[in-house]
C-alpha positions as CSV (number, residue, x, y, z in Angstrom):
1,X,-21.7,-1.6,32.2
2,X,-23.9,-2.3,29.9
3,X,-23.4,-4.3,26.4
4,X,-26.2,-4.9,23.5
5,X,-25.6,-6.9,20.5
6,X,-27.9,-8.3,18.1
7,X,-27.1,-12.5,17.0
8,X,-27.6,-11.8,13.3
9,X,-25.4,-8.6,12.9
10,X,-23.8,-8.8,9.5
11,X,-21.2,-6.1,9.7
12,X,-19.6,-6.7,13.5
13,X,-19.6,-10.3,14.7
14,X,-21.4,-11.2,17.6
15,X,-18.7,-13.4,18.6
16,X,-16.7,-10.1,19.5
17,X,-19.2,-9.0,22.5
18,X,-19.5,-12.8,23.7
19,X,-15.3,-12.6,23.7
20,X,-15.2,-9.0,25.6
21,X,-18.3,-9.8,28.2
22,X,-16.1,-12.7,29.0
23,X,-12.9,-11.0,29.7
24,X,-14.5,-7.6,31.1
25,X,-16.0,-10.5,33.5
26,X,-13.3,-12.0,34.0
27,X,-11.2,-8.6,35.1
28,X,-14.3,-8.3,37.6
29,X,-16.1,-5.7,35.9
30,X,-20.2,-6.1,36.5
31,X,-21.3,-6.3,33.2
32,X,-25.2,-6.9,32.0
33,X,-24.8,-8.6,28.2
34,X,-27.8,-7.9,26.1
35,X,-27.9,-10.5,23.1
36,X,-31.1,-9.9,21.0
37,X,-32.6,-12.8,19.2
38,X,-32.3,-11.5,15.3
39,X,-30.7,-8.0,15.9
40,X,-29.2,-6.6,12.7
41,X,-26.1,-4.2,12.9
42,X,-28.1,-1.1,14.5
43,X,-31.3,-2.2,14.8
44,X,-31.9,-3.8,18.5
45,X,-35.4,-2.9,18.8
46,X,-34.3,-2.3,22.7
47,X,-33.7,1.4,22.4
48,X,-36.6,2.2,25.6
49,X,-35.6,-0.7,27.7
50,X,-32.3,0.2,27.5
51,X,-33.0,3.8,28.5
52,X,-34.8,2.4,31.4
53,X,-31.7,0.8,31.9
54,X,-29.9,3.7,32.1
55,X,-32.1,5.9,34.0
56,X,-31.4,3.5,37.1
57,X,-27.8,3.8,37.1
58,X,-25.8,6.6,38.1
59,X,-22.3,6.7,36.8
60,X,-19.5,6.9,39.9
61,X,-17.6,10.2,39.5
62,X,-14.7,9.0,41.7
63,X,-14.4,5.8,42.2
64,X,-11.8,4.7,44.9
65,X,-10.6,2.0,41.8
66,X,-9.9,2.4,38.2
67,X,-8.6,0.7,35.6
68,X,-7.5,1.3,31.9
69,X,-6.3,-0.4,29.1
70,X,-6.0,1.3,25.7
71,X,-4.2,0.8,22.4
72,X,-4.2,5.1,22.0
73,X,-3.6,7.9,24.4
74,X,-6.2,9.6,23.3
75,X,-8.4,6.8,24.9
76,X,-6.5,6.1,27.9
77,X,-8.4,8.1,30.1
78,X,-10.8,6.9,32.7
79,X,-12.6,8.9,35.5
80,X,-9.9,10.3,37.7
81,X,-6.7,9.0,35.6
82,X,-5.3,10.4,32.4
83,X,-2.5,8.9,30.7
84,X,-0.4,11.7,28.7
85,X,2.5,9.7,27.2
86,X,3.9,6.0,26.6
87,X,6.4,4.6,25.8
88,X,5.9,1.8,22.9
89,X,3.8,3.0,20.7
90,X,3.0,-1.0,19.3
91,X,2.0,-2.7,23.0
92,X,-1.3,-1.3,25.4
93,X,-1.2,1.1,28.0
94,X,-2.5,-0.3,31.4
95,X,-3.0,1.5,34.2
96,X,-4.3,0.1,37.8
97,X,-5.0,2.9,40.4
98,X,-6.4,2.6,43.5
99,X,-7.1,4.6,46.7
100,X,-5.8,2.1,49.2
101,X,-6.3,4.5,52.3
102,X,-6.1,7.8,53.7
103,X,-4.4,10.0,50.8
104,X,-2.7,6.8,50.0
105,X,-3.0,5.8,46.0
106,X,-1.2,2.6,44.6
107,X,-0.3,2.7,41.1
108,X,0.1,0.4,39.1
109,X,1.2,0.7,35.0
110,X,2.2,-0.6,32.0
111,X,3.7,1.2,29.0
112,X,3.1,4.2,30.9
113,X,5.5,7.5,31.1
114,X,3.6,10.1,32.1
115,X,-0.1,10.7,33.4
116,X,-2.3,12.7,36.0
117,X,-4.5,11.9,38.8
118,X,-7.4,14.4,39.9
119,X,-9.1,12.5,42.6
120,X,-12.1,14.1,44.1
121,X,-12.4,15.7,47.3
122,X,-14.8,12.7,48.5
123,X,-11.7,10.1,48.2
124,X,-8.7,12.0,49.4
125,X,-7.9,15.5,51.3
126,X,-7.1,18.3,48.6
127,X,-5.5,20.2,51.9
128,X,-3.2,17.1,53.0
129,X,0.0,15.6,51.3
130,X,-0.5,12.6,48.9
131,X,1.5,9.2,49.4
132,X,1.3,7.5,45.9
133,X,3.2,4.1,45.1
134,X,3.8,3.7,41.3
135,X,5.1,0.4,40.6
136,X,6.3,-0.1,44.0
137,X,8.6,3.3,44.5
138,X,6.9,5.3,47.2
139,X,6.4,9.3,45.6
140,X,5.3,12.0,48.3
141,X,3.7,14.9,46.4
142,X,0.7,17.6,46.8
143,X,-2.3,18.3,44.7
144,X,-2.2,21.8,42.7
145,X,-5.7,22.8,41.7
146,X,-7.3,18.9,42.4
147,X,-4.2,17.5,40.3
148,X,-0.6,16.0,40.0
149,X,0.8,15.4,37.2
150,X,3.9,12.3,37.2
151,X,6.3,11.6,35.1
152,X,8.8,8.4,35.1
153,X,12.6,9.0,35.5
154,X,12.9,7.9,31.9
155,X,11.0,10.2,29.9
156,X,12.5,12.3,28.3
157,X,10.4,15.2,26.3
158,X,11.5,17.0,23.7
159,X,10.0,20.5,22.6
160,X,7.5,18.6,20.1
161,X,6.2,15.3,21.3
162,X,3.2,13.2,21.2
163,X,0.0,14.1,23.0
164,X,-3.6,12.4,23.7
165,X,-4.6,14.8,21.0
166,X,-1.6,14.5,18.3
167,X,-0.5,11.2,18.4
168,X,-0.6,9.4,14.5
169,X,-1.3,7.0,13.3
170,X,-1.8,8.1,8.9
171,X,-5.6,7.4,9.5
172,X,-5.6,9.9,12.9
173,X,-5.7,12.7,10.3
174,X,-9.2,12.6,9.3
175,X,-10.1,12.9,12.7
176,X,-9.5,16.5,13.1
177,X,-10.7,19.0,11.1
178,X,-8.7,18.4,7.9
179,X,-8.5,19.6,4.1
180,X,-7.2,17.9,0.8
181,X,-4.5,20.3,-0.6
182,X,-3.9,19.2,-4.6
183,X,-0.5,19.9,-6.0
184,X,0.0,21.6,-9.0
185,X,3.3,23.8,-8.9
186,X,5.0,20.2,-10.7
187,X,7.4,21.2,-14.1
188,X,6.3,17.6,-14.9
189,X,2.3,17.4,-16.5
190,X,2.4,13.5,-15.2
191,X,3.5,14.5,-11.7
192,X,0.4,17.5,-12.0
193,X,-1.9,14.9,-13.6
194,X,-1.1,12.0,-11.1
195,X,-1.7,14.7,-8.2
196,X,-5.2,15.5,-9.3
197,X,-6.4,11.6,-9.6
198,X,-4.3,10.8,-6.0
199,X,-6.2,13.6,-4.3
200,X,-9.6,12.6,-6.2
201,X,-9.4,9.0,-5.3
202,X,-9.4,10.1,-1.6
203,X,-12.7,12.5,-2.3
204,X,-13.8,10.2,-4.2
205,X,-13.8,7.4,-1.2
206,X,-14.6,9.7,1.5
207,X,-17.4,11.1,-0.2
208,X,-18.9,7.5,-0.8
209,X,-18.4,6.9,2.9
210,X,-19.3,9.8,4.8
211,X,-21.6,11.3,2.2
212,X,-20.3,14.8,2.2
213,X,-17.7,16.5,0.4
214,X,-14.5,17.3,1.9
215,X,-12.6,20.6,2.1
216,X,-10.8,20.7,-1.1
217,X,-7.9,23.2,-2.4
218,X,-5.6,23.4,-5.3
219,X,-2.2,24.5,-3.4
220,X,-1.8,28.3,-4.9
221,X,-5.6,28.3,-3.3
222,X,-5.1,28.0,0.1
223,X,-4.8,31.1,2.6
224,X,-2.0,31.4,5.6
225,X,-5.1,31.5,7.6
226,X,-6.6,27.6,6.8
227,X,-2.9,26.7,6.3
228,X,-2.7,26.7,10.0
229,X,-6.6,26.5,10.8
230,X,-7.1,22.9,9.5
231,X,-5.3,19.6,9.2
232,X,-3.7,19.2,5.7
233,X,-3.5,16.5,3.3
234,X,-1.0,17.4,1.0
235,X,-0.3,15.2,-2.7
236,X,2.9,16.3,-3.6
237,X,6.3,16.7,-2.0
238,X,8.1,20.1,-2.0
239,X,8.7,20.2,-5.9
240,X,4.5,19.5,-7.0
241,X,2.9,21.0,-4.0
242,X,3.3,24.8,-2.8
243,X,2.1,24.7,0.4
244,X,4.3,21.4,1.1
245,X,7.0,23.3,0.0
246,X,6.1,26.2,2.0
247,X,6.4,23.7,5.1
248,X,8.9,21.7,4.2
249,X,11.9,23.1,6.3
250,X,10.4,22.7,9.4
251,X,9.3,19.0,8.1
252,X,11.7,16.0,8.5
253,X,11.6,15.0,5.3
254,X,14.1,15.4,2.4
255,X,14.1,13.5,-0.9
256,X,16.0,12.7,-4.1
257,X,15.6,10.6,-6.9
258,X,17.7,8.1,-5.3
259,X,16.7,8.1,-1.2
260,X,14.1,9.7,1.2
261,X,15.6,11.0,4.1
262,X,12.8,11.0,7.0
263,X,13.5,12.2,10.4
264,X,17.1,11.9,9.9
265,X,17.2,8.0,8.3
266,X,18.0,7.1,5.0
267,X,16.2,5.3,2.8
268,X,17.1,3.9,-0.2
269,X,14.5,3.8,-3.3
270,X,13.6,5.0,-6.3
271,X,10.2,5.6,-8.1
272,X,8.8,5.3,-4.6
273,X,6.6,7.5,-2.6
274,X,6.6,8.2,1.1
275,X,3.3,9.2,3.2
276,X,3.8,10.6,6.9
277,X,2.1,12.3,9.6
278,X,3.5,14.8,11.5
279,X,2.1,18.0,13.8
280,X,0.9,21.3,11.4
281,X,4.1,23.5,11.8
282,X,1.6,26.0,11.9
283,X,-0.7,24.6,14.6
284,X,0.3,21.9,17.3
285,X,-3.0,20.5,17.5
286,X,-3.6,19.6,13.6
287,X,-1.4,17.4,11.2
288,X,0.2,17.7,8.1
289,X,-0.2,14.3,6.1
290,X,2.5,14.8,3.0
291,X,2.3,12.3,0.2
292,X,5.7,12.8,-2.1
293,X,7.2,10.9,-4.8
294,X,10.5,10.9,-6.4
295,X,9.0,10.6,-9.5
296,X,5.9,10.1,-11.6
297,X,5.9,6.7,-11.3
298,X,6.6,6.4,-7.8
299,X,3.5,8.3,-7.1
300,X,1.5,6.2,-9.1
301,X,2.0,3.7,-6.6
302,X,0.4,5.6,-3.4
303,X,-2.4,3.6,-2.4
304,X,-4.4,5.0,0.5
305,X,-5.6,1.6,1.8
306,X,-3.0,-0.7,0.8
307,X,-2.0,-3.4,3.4
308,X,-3.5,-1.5,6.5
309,X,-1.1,1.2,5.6
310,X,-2.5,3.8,7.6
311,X,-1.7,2.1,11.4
312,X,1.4,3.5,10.6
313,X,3.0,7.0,11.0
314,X,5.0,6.5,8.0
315,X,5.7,4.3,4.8
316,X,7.5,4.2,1.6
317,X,6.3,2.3,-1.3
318,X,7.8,0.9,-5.1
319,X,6.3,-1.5,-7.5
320,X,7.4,-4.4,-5.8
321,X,4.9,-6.8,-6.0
322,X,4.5,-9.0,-2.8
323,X,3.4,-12.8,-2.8
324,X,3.1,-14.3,0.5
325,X,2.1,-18.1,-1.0
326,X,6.2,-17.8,-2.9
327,X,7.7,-16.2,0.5
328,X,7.0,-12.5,-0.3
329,X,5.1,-11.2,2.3
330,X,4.4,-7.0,2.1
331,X,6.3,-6.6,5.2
332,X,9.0,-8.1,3.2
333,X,8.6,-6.2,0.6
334,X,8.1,-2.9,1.4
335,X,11.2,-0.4,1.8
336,X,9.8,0.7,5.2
337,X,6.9,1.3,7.5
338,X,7.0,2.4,11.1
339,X,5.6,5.1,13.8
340,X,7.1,7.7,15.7
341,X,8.5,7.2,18.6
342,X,7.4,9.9,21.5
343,X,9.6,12.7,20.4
344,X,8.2,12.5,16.7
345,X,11.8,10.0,15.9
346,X,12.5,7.3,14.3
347,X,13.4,4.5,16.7
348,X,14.7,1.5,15.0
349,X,12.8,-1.0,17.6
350,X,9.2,0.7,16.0
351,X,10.7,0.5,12.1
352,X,10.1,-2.1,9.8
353,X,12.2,-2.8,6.7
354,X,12.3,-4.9,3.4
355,X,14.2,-7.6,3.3
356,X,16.6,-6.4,0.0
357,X,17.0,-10.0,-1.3
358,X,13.8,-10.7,-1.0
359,X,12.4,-7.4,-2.8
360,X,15.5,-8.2,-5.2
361,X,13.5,-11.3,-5.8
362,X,10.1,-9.8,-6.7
363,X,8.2,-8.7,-10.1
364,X,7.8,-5.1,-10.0
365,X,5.3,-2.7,-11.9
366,X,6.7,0.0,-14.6
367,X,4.1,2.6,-15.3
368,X,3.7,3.4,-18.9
369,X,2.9,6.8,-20.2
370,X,-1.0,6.5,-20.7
371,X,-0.9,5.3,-16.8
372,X,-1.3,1.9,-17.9
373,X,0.9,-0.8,-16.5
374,X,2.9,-3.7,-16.9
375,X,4.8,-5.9,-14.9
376,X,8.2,-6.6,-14.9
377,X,10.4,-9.8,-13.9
378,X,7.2,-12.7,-15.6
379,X,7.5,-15.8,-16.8
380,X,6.5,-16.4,-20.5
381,X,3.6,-17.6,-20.7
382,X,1.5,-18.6,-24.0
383,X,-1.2,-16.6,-24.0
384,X,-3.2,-19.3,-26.0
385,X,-3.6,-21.3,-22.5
386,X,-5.5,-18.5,-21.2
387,X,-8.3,-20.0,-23.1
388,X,-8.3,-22.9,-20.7
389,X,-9.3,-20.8,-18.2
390,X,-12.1,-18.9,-19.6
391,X,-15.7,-19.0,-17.7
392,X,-17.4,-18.1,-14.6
393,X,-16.7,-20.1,-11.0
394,X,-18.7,-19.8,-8.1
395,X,-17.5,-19.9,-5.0
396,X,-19.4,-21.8,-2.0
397,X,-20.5,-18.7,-0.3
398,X,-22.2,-17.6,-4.0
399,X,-19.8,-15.2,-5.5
400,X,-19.2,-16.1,-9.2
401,X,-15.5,-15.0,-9.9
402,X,-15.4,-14.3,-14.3
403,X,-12.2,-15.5,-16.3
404,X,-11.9,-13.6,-19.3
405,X,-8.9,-12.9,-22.0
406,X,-8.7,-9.4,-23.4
407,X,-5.5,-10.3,-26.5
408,X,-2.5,-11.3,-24.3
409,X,-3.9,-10.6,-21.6
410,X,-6.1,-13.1,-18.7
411,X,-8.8,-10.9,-17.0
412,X,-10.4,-11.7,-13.8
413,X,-13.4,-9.9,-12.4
414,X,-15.3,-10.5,-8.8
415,X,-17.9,-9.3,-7.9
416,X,-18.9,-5.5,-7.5
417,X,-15.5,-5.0,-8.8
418,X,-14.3,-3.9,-12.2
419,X,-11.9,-6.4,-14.1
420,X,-8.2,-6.6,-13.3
421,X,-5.4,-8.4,-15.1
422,X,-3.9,-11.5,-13.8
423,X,-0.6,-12.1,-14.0
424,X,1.4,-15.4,-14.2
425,X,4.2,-16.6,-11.9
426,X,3.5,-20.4,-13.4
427,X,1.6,-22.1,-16.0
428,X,-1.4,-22.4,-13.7
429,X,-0.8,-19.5,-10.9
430,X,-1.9,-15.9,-11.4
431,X,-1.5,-13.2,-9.2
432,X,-2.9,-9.5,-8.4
433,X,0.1,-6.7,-8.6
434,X,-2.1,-4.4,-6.9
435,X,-3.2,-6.8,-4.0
436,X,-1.4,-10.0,-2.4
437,X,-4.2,-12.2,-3.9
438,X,-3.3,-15.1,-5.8
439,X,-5.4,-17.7,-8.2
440,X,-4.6,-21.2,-8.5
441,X,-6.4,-22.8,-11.8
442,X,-7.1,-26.3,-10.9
443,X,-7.8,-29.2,-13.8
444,X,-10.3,-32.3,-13.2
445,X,-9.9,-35.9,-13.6
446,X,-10.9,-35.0,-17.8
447,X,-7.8,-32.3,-18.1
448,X,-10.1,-29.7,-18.4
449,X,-9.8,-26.7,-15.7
450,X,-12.8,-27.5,-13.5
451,X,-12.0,-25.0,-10.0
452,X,-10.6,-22.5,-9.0
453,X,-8.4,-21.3,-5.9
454,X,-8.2,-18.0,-4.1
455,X,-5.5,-17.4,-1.9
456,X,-5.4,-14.1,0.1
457,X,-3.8,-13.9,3.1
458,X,-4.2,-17.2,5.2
459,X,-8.3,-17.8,3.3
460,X,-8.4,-20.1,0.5
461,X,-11.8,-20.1,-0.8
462,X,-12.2,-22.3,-3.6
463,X,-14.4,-21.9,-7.1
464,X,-15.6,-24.5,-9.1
465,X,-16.5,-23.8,-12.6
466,X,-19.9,-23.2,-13.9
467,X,-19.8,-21.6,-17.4
């Protein structure tokens, strides 16, 4: 195995290849580590010697040993041994397998329910029975066509469940061949309107990162035919989005103004929005990503990227505001997040609520009609002592963070990034609604503000005033 990494990579740290060489080393694997004096992210300047590299080793088809581990099926696969299903969808899959004699294979796993062996003729007899050893229980079994498939006593399939190739998480989706599906069926014009700028947020992104444009429909567009062709991100539930609601009943999802019901559990919200993953009714081997609100507002608040949202199958979101400095982290604050278990069920031990007194607790955001917002639940604050704050702060790393008021209102702008308002929990402490990031305004031996804290998640970078 071979690993390249340059010392002055900006965008991956080369203190993640000096961390895996070590315990790829340390698991016995023969590993040549390739640090380059001044390599940028991509840009090695090694790319012949490490051909020649290559061009001397031939990769071992069968070896008598192999070993996974892998946070996805999809990637727990290794020569030989395929790992189809698991049962934790939060902890790795390991898998130890080793030809230990004649058509003798000891098996070792983790995490694992189901998986297949397809040893080569060179390391056991395709003509003579197999005696494998998973975890210690002694299974006597034939190879059909090179292969044997095993399953563990408890694993339970259901008609749908989880594969290699459908598996979740949210972020999965975009990984198959997928298309953006706008609502616009909605009696509300809000609903319609919010649809639209959900949808073009996402092309927006994507189009910024990839450099291409997505596959884009309005939902009276799209054809039976790409309904089932491609992977389908639909904004809007059954009421704003005609191909969601062509879908719907063989969906687990139900809503009201009140609750989402998903998968069969009850959850309690209002002006919230709910985004899952689930297989294309249509087509096993494509998803259907649904974002629905139960009202205008509720869809105001999806937020593609929000708090590593998309590691999950599921979530439903309000205006809560979380702030982990006061005791409010978002796990807290959320109504609920979780994935799937195998069977495409919720299992309690993979769901994560909100804490209801906490979230009871917490200033929320109201969305006003000209998609503006406030926040809800403040202390009252004179707006006059926003002037004390006024002025550009530079951080040590060389960012200058800008303080500005706008009437009642205390601006702050980094930078690259468009000003936001600040809102105040204390005389001195300002916070983000749309991001658990909090400022602290810090005043010098004169009385005069003179620095600057930022506190987002356990960084505190401070900012000491310049202008």
């Amino acid at each position: 195995m071979c690993v390249a990494h340059g010392d002055a990579d900006g965008a991956v740290d080369v203190n993640n290849s000096r961390y895996a060489v070590k315990m790829l080393q340390r698991w016995g694997y023969n590993i040549r580590y390739w640090e380059v004096p001044g390599g940028t992210h991509g840009r090695l300047g090694i790319e012949d010697d490490l051909m020649q590299w290559f061009l001397l080793h031939k990769r071992d088809a069968n070896p008598k040993h192999v070993r996974i581990r892998s946070a996805e099926l999809k990637s727990a696969a290794a020569h030989w041994v395929s790992v189809l299903q698991r049962k934790n969808p939060y902890a790795f899959i390991h898998a130890d397998v080793e030809v230990i004699g004649p058509n003798k294979i000891k098996l070792e796993t983790e995490n694992v329910l189901e998986l297949t062996l397809s040893p080569g003729n060179d390391i056991v007899d395709h003509q003579q029975p197999l005696l494998i050893f998973w975890n210690g229980k002694e299974i006597k079994t034939k190879l059909n066509e090179g292969r044997v498939t095993l399953k563990s006593e408890e694993y339970s399939p259901s008609k749908l469940h989880k594969r290699p190739e459908i598996e979740g998480p949210l972020a999965d989706v975009t990984n198959t061949p997928f298309a953006v599906v706008i609502g616009t069926i909605s009696t509300d014009s809000l609903m319609r309107k919010l649809c639209e700028m959900k949808a073009r947020d996402f092309i927006n992104n994507w189009k910024d990162w990839q450099k291409c444009e997505p596959r884009v429909f309005k939902d009276i567009e799209l054809s039976d035919i790409d309904m089932a062709k491609y992977s389908l991100i639909l904004y809007g539930g059954a009421d704003a989005n005609l191909v969601t609601q062509k879908l719907i009943d063989k969906i687990p999802l139900k809503m009201t103004s009140e609750k989402f019901i998903l998968a069969g559990q009850e959850f309690k919200a209002k002006d919230a929005v709910v985004n899952m993953i689930y297989p294309n009714p249509l087509n096993p081997d494509r998803y259907v990503s649904i974002i629905a609100a139960n009202s205008p507002t509720g869809m105001y608040f999806f937020n593609q990227n929000q708090n590593n949202t998309e590691r999950y199958d599921f979530y439903i979101a309000d205006g809560c505001i979380p702030n982990r400095r006061l005791g409010r982290p978002h796990e807290k604050v959320q109504v609920a997040a979780g994935i799937f278990d195998y069977n495409w069920q919720i299992d309690p031990k993979f769901l994560e609520k909100g804490d209801p007194e906490i979230r009871a607790q917490c200033p929320y955001r109201k969305v006003l009609s000209d998609l503006s917002t406030s926040v809800v639940g403040l202390p009252e604050i004179d707006p006059e002592l926003f002037d004390n704050y006024v002025g550009e702060y530079q951080a040590e790393a060389g960012f200058v963070v800008k303080i500005m008021r706008e009437g009642d209102k205390l601006m702050g702008q980094g930078p690259d990034n468009p000003p936001v308002q600040l809102f105040p929990y204390a005389e001195t402490e300002y916070f983000l609604d749309v991001t658990d990031l909090q400022i602290t305004f810090i005043k010098g031996e004169s009385g005069e503000v003179d620095e600057l804290i930022i506190h987002q998640g356990n960084q505190h970078i401070s900012a000491k005033r310049i202008k």
